[in-house]
N, C-alpha and C positions, 0 to 999 in steps of 0.2 A: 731886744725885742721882748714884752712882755708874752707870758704864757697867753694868755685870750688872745694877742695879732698873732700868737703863730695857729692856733684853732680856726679863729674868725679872719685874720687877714687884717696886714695894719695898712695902711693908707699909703704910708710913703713906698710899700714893700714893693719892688717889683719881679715878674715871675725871672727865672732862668731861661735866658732867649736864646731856642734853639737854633739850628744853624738856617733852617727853612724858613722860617717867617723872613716877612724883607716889611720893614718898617711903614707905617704912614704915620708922618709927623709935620706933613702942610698940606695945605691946598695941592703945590707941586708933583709931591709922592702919590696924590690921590688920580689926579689925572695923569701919569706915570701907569699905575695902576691900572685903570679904564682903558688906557692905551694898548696893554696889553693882553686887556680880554678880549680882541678884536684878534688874539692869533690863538690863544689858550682860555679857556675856562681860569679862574679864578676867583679865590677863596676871600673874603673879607672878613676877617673872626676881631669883634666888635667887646674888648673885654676890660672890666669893670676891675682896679686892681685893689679894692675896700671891700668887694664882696668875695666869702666865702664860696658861695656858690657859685660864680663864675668860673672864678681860680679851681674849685672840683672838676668842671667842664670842662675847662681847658686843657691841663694835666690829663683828661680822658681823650681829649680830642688829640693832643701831641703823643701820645702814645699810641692813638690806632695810626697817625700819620707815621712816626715808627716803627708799625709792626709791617706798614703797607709796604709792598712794592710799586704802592701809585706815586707820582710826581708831580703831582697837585701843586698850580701857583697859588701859594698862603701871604697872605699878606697881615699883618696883627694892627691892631690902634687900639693904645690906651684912650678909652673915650675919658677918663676922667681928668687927665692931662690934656686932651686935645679934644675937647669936648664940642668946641666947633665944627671941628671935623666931620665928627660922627652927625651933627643937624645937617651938614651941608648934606651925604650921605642918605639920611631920611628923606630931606626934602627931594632931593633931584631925581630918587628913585621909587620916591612913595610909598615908603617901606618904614612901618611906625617901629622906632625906637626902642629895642627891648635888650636887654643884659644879663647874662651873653649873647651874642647872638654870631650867627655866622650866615655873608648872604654872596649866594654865587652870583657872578656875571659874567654873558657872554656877549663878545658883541658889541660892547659899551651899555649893555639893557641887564637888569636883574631877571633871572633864570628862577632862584630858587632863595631861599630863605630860611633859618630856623632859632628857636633860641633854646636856652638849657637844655633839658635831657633830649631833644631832637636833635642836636646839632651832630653829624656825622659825615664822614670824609663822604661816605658814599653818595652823597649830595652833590658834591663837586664832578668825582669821574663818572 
């Protein structure tokens, strides 16, 4: 890895996945997901892994979820790997597109939403 992808962030890099996220990587994990904001609030953190800035948020956002005693369902998706995902995401919840972004749902309905320096556990509990 050259010096500016460890600054800026290279493209192929992906972050260190802690034990809490639980993956969306289809259509299936996504309604898996949905499925289970119908018992628990959950978290959909929407992360860009070519941007620096995302990857700051993030690392900000996995460390207050570390420092918490909350037990927030997280769920992570590389949009730029699974970039479908994240349209299908936008459209069905009418929730424009932004990176980072992090957006609650309860219920199977989006609650709340944020991106970059808003994005906060305290959104979810």
């Amino acid at each position: 890895m050259s010096f500016f992808d460890k600054i800026f962030g290279g493209k192929d890099e992906a972050p260190d996945q802690k034990s809490f996220w639980k993956k969306i990587e289809s259509e299936e994990d996504l309604v898996k997901a949905i499925e289970h904001s119908h018992k628990n609030k959950i978290g959909i953190f929407k992360h860009s892994t070519s941007c620096f800035i995302s990857r700051t948020v993030l690392k900000n956002f996995e460390k207050e979820v570390e420092n918490s005693d909350q037990n927030a369902e997280l769920y992570y998706l590389d949009l730029l790997a699974y970039r479908p995902i994240s349209n299908k995401i936008a459209s069905d919840f009418e929730i424009r597109h932004e990176s980072p972004q992090l957006i609650v749902i309860e219920n199977g309905k989006p609650v709340n939403s944020a991106s970059h320096q808003d994005i906060s556990l305290s959104q979810i509990v």
